[in-house]
C-alpha positions in Angstrom: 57.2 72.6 -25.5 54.7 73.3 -28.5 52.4 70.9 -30.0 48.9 70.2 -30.8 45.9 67.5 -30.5 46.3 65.1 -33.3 43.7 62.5 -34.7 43.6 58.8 -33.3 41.4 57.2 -35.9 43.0 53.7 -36.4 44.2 53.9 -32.3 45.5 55.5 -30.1 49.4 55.1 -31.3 48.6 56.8 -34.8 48.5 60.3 -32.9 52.1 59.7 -32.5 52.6 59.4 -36.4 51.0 62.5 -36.9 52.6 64.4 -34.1 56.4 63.2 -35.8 55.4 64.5 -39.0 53.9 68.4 -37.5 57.1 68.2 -35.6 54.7 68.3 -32.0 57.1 68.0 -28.5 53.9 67.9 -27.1 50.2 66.2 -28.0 46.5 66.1 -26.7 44.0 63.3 -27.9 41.3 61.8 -26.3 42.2 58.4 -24.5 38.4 57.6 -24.3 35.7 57.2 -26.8 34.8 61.2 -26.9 30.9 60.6 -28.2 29.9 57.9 -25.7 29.3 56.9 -21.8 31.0 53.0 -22.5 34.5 52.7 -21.8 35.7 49.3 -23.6 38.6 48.1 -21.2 42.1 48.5 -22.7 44.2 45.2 -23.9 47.6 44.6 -22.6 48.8 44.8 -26.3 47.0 47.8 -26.6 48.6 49.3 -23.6 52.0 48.2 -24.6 51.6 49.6 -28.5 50.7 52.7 -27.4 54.0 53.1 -24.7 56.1 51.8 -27.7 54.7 54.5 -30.3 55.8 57.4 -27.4 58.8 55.7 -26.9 60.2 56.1 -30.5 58.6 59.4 -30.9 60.1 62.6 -30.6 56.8 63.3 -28.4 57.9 64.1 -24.5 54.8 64.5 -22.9 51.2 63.8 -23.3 48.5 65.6 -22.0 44.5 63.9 -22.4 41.3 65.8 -22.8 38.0 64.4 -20.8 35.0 64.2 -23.4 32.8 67.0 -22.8 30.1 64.4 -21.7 31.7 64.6 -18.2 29.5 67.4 -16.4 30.7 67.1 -12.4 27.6 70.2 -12.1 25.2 68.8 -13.6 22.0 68.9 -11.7 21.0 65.9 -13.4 21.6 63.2 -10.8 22.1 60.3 -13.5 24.1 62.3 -15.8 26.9 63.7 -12.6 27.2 60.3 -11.1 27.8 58.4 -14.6 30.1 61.8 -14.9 32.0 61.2 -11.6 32.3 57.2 -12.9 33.7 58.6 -16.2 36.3 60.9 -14.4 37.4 58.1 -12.7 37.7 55.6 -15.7 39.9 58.4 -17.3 42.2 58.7 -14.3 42.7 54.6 -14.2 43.5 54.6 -18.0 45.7 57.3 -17.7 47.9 55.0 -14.9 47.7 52.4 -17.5 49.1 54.9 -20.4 51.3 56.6 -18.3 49.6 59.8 -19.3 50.6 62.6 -16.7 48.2 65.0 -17.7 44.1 65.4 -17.9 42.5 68.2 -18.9 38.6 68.8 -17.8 35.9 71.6 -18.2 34.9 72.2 -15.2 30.9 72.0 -15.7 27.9 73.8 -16.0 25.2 74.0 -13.9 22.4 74.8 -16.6 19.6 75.1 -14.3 20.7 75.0 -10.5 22.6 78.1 -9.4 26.8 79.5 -9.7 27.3 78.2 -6.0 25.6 75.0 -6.6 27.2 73.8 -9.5 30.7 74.8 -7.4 30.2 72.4 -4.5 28.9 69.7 -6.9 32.4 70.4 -9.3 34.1 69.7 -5.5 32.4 67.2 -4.2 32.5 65.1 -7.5 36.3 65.9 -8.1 36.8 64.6 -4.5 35.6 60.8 -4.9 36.9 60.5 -8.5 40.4 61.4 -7.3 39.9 59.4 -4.4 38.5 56.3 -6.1 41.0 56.4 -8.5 44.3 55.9 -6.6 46.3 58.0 -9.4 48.4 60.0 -7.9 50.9 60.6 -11.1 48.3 62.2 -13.1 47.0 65.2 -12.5 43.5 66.9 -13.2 44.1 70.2 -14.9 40.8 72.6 -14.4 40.6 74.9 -18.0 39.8 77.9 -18.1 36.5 78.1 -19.9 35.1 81.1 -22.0 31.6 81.3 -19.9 28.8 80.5 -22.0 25.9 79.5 -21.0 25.9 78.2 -17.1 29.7 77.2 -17.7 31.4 77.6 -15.1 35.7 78.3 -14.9 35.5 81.6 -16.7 36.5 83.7 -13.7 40.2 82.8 -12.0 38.3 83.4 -8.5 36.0 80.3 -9.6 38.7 77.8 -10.4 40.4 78.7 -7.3 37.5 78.1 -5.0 37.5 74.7 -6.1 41.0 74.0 -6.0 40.8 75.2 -2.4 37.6 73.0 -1.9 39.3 69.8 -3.0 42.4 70.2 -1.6 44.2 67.7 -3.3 48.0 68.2 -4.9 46.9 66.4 -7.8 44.7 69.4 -9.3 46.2 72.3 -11.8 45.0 74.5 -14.4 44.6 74.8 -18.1 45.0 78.0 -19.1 43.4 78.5 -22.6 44.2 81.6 -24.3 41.0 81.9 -26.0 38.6 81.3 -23.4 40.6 83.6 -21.3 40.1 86.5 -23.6 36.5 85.8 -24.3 35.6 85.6 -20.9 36.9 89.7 -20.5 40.7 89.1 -19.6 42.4 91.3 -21.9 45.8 89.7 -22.8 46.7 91.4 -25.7 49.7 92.9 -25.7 52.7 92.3 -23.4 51.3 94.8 -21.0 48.2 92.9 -21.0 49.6 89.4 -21.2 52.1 90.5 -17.9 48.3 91.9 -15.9 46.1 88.7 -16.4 49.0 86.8 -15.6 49.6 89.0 -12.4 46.2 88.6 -11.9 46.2 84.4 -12.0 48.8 84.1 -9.7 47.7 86.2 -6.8 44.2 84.4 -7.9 45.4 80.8 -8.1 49.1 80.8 -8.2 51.4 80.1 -11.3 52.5 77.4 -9.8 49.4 75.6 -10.6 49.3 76.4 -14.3 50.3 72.6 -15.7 49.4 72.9 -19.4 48.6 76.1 -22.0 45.7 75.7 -25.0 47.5 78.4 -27.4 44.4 79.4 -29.3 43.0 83.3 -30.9 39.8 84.2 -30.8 37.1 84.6 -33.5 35.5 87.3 -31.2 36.0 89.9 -29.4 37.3 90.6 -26.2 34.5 89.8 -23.1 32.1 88.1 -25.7 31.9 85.0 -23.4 31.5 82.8 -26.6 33.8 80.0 -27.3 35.2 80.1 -31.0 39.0 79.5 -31.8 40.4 81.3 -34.5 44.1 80.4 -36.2 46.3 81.8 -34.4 47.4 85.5 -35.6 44.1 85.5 -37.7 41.5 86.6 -34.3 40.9 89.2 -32.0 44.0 88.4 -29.9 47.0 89.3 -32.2 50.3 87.7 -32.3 52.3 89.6 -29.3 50.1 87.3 -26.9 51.5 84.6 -28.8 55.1 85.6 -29.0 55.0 86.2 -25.6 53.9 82.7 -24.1 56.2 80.9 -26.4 59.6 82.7 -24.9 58.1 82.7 -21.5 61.2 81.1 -20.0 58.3 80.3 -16.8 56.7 78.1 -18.9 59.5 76.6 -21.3 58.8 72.7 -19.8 54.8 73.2 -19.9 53.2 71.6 -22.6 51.5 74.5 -25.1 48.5 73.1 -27.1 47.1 74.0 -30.3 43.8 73.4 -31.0 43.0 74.9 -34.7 39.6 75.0 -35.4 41.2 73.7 -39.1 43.6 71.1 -37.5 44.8 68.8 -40.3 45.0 71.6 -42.9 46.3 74.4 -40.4 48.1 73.2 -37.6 51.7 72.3 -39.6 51.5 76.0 -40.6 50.6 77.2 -37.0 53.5 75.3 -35.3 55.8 76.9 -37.9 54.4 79.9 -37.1 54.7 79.6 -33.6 58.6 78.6 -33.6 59.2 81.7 -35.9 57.6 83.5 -33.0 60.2 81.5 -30.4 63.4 82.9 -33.0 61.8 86.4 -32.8 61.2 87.3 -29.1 61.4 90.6 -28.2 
């Protein structure tokens, strides 16, 4: 399932016109204002136009990315709460969407400590998913690259707060880019079939939920987060053309996110499907 995250300007259902036209089985926008803390409720006619645009598109399956406002380890007590409120807002508007799938960095604790920011992460995941009474969606943890105090660059990281919240409705994001720039070397299939051997005796890959296909514009352990085009980074293209015929993951949504979307990403999907005739 390949796709990408397509602009909304004009509303939410117009990421469904552009999906159609890049041919995307799959798509990831932002269901709530991405630069700001006030949620505007949702309309019933807005609710209702946006299940009609996914209806008569060819899209089968929406996945939702959590503005990067939301910081669950934030030592900054205003910030995490109004994050744990935001959380919480997207988990009720994705019931109303019938979105199945929300994608969230898991935080950075810029000035407390690793363990800290962990047990805040936990704790704040806890009473979102709680107050929320969503259980059809699900909270997918992404991999992050590790800059800065961000936190979800190592597997051993996401899984200790998977295992802290304990709740059925938490996956992972697995983000090829972040992965590789946070020293996971996936290049290659030898080195696509150890990382992944590594996730699941880590985390499991029954928890991987929803793939960001994206190269990197540097190099392998740089712990900075800059996509490239895929096939144009430090990655290559057999990590690609192995995650696209990964029979494993044939129903999980795969994600583009080109750094030049609404110039590149046509070109990448094409790409991408070429990859899916070519196997190996």
């Amino acid at each position: 399932m390949l796709g990408s995250n397509v602009p909304t300007i004009g509303g939410l259902p117009k990421g469904f016109v552009t999906a159609d036209k890049w041919g995307c089985e799959c798509i990831q926008v932002y269901i709530t204002p991405s630069r700001k803390w006030d949620v505007p409720d949702l309309s019933f006619d807005e609710i209702q136009k946006f299940k009609i645009a996914q209806k008569n598109s060819a899209v089968e399956h929406v996945v939702a990315h959590i503005p990067f406002l939301v910081n669950l380890a934030s030592p900054d007590s205003w910030k995490r709460q109004k994050s744990i409120k935001r959380l919480s807002i997207e988990l009720e508007r994705a019931k109303q969407l019938g979105v199945p799938s929300l994608v969230l960095h898991p935080g950075s604790y810029i000035s407390s400590s690793e363990q800290v920011g962990l047990q805040l992460i936990i704790d704040g995941l806890k009473l979102a998913l709680d107050e929320s009474a969503n259980p059809s969606t699900t909270v997918y943890l992404e991999t992050t690259a590790g800059q800065g105090s961000n936190l979800g660059y190592r597997f051993e990281q996401i899984a200790y707060i998977i295992k802290g919240v304990d709740r059925a409705q938490l996956g992972v994001c697995f983000d090829t880019c972040h992965v590789f720039a946070a020293g996971y070397d996936i290049r290659g299939y030898e080195g696509y079939e150890n990382v992944l051997k590594i996730f699941d005796n880590v985390i499991g890959l029954d928890k991987l939920g929803v793939i960001h296909l994206n190269d990197s514009a540097r190099d392998l352990g740089s712990r900075i987060d800059r996509h490239a085009t895929i096939g144009k980074g430090y990655i290559g293209e057999v990590l690609f053309k192995a995650l696209v015929n990964d029979n494993r993951f044939k129903s999980i949504p795969k994600i583009v996110e080109d750094p030049d979307r609404d110039t590149i990403t046509p070109s990448a999907l094409a790409y991408l499907r070429q990859l899916q005739k070519e196997k190996h």
